[in-house]
Backbone as CSV, one residue per row, in Angstrom:
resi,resn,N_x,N_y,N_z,CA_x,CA_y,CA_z,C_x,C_y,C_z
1,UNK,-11.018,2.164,6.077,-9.889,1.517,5.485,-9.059,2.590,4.790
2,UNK,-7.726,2.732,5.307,-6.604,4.081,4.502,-5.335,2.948,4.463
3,UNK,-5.052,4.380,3.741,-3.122,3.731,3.987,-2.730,3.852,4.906
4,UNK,-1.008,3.861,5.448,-0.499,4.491,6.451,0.258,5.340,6.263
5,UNK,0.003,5.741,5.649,0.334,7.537,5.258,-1.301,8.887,5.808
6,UNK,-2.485,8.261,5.377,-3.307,8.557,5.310,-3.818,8.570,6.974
7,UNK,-3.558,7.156,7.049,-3.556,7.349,8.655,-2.770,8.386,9.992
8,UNK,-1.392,8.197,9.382,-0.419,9.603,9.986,-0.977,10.832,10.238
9,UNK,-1.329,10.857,8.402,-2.409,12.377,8.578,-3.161,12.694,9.479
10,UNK,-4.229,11.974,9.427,-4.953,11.879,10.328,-4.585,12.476,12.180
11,UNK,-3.961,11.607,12.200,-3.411,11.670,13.990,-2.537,13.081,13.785
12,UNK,-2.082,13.434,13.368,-1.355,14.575,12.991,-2.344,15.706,13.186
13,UNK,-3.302,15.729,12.121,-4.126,16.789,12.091,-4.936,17.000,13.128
14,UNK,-5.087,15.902,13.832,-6.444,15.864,14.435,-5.724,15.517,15.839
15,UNK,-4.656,15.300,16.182,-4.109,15.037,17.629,-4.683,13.854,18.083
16,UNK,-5.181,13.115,17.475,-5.632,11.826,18.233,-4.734,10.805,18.474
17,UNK,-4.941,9.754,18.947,-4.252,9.149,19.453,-4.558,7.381,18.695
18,UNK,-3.291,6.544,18.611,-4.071,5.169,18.195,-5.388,5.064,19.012
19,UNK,-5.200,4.903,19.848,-6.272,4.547,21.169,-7.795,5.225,20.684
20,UNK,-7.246,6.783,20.337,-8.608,7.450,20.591,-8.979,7.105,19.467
21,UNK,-8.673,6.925,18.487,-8.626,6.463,17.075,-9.831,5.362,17.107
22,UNK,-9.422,4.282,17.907,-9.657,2.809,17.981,-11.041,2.771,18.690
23,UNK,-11.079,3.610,19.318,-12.722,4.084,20.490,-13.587,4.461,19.446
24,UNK,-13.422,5.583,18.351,-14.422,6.022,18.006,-14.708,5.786,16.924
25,UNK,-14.717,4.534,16.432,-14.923,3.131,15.188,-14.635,1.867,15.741
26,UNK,-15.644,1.210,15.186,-15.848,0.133,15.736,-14.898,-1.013,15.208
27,UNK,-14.159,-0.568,13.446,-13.248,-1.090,12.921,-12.309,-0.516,12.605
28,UNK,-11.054,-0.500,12.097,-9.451,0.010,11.929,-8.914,-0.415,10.835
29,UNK,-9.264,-0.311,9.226,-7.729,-0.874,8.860,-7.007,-0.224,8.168
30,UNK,-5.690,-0.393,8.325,-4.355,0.128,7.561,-3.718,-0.769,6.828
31,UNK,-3.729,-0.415,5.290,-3.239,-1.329,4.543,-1.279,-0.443,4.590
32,UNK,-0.501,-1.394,4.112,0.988,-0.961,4.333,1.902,-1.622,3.520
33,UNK,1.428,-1.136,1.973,1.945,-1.971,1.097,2.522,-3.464,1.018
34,UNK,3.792,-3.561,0.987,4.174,-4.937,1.042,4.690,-5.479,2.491
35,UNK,4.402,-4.275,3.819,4.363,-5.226,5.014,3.134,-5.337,5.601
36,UNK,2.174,-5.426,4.311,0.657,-6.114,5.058,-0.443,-4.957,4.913
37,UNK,-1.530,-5.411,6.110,-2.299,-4.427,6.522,-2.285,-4.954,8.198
38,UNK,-2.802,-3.700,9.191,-3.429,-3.880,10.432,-4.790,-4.099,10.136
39,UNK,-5.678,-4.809,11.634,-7.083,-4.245,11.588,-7.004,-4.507,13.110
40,UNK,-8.060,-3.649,13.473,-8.250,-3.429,15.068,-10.127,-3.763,14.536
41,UNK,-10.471,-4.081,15.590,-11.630,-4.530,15.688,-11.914,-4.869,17.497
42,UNK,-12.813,-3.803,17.446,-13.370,-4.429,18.748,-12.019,-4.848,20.307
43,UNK,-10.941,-4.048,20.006,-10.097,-4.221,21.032,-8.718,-5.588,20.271
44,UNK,-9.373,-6.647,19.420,-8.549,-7.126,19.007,-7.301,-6.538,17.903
45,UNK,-6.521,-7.080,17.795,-5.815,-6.648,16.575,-5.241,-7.797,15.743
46,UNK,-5.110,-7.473,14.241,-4.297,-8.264,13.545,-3.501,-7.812,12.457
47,UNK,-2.128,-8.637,12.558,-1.339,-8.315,11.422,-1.264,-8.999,10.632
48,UNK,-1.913,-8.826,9.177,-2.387,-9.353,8.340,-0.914,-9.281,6.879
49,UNK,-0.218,-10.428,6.651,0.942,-10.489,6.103,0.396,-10.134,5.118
50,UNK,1.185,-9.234,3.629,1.342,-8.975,2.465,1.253,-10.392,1.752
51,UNK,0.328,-10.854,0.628,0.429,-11.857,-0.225,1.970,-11.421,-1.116
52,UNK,2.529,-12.421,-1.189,3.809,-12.888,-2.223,3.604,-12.593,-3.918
53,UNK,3.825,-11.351,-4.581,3.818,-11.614,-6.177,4.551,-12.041,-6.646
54,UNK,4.308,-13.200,-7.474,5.122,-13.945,-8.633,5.497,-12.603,-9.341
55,UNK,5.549,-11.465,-9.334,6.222,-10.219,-10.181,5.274,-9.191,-9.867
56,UNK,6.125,-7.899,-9.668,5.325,-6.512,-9.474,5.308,-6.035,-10.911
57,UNK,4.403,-5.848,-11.521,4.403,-4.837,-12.737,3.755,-3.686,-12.182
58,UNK,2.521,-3.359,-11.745,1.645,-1.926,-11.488,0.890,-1.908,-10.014
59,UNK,1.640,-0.939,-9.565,0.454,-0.869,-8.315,-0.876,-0.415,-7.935
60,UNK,-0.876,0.669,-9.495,-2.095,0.507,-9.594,-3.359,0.087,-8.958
61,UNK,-4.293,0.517,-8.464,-5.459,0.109,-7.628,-5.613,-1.343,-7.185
62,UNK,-4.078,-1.839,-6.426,-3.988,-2.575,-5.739,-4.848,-2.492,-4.404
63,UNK,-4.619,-1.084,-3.992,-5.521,-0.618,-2.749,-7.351,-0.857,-2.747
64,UNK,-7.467,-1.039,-4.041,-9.151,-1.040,-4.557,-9.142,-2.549,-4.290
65,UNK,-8.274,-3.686,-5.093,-8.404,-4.947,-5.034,-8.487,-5.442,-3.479
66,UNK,-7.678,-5.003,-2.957,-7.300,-5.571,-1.647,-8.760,-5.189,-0.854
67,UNK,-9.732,-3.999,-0.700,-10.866,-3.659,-0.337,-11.775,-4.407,-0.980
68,UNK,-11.680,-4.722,-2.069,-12.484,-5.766,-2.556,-12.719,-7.134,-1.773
69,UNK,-11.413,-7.742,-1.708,-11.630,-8.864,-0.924,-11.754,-8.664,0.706
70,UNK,-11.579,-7.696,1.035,-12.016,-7.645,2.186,-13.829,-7.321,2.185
71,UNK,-14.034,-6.332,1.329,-15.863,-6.331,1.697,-15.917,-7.621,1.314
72,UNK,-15.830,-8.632,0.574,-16.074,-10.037,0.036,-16.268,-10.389,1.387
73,UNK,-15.324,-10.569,2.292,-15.149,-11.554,3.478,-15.589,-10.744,4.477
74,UNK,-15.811,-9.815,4.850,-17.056,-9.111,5.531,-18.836,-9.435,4.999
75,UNK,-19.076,-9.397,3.842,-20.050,-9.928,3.644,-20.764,-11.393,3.752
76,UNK,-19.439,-11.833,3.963,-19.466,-13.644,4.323,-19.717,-13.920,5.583
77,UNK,-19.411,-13.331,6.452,-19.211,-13.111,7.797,-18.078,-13.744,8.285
78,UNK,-16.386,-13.987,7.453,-15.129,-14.209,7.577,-14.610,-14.008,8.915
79,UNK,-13.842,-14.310,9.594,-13.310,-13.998,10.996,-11.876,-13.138,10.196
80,UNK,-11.946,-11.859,11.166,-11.106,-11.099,10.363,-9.769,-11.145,10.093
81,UNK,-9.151,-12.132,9.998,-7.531,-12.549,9.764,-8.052,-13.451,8.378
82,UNK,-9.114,-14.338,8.262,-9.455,-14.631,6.825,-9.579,-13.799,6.198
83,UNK,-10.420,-12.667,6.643,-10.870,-11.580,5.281,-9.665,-10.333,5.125
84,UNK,-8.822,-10.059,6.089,-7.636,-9.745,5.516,-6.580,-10.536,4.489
85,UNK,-6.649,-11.762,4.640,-5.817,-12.621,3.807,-6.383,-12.485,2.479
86,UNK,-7.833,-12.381,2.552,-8.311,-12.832,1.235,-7.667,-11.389,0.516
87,UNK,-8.257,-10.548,1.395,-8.076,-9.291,0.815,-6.428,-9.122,0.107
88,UNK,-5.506,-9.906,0.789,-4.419,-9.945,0.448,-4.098,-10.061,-0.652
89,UNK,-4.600,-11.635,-0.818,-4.687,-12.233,-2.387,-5.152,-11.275,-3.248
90,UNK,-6.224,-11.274,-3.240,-7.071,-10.657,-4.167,-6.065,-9.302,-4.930
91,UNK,-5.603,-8.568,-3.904,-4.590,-7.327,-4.339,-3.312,-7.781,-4.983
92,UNK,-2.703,-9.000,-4.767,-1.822,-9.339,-5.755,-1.964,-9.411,-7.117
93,UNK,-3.106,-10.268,-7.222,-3.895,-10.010,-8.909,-3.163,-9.006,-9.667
94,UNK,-3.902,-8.110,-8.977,-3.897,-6.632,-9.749,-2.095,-6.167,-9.658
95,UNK,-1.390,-6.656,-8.906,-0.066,-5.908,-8.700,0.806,-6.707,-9.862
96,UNK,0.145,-7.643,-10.099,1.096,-8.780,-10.866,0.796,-8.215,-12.375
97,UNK,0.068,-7.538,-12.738,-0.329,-6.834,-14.192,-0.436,-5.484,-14.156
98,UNK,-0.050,-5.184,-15.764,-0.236,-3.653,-15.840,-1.527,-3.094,-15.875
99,UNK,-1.774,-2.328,-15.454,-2.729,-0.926,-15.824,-4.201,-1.933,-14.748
100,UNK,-5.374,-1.593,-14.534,-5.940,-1.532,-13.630,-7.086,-2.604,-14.047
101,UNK,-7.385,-3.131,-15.389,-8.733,-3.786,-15.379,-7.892,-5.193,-15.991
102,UNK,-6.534,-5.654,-16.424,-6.311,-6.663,-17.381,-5.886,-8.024,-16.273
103,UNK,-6.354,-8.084,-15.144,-6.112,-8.620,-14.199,-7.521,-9.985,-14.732
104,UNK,-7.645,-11.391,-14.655,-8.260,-12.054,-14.533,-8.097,-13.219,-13.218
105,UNK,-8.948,-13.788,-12.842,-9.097,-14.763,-12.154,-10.448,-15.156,-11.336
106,UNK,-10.561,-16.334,-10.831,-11.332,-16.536,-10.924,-12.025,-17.274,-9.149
107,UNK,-12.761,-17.553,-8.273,-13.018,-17.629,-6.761,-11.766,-18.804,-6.476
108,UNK,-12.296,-20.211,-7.196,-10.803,-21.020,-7.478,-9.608,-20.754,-7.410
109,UNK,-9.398,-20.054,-7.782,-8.041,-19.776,-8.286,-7.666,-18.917,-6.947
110,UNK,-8.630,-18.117,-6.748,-8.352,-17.136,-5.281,-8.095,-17.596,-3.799
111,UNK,-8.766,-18.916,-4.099,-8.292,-20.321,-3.167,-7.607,-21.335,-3.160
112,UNK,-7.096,-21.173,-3.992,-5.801,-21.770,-4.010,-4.925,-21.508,-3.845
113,UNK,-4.290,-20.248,-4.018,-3.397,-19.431,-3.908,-3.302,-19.047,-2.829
114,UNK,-4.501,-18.377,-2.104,-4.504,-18.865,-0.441,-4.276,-19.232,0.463
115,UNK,-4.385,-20.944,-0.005,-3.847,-21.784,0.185,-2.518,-21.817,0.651
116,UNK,-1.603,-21.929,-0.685,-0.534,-22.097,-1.015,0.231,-20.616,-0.076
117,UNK,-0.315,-19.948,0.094,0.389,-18.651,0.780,-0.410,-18.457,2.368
118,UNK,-1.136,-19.030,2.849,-1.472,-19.354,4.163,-1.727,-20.077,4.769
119,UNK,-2.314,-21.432,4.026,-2.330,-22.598,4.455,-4.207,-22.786,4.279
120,UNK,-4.716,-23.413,4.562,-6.133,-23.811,4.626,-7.139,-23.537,5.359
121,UNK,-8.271,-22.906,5.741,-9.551,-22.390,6.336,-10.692,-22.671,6.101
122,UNK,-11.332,-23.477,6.251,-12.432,-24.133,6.293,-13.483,-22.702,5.477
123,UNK,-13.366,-21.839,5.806,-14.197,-20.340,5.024,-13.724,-20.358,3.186
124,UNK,-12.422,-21.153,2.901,-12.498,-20.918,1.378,-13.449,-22.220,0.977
125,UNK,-13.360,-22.741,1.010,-14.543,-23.706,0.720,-16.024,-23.133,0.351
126,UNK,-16.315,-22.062,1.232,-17.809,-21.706,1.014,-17.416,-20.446,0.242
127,UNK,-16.183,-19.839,0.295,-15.878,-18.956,-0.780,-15.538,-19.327,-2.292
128,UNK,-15.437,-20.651,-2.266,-15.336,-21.018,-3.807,-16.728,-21.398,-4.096
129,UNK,-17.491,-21.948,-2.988,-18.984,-22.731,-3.616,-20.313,-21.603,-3.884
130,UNK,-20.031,-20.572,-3.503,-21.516,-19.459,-2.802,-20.731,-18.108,-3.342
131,UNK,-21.299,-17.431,-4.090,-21.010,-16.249,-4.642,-21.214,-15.252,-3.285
132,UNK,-22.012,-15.549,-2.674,-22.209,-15.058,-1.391,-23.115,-15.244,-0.528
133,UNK,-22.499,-15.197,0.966,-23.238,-16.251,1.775,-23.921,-15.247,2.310
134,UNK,-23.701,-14.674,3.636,-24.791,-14.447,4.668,-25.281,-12.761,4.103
């Protein structure tokens, strides 16, 4: 998981190619500030939309939050357009407040908002009830 800056590097330095990139990991993702993240997986791909902040104050280890909810929904065993979304959410938190720890909320609240910014998935349900499933 990089940016896409980080990713550039990469192919730059190393002459590789998306493709060759995509062969030699089994997963891909590029987060891309506020137009989302990619993930390649297994030949599939997805473009995973940027969650909506009610206000930017700090960007601050938005990049940490957003990995957060993605190992969350990897550990769930999420289908990966859920666990990018979540991951989505989750990184707004942190963008919507200053400085890096004054962020609160709570699994609820992380599903709802969800919700309200993707519509409904049968996976927040067991993400609000089970601290963690599989």
């Amino acid at each position: 998981m990089i940016n896409d800056y980080e990713y550039e590097m990469i192919k730059n330095k190393t002459g590789l190619t998306d493709n060759d990139i995509r062969q030699k990991v089994e997963t891909v993702i590029v987060t891309q500030g506020e137009n989302g993240s990619h993930i390649w997986n297994h030949g599939a791909e997805y473009q995973i939309p940027a969650a909506k902040p009610s206000r930017i104050a700090d960007p601050t280890g938005v990049g940490d939050a957003y990995r957060a909810g993605i190992i969350s929904g990897m550990m769930r065993g999420y289908p990966w357009e859920v666990t990018g979304r979540l991951g989505s959410v989750v990184a707004v938190y942190v963008l919507e407040q200053h400085g890096t720890q004054r962020h609160t909320y709570n699994r609820q609240q992380v599903a709802d908002r969800y919700r309200q910014m993707f519509g409904n998935t049968p996976e927040l349900d067991d993400f609000v009830n089970h601290a963690s499933s599989k």
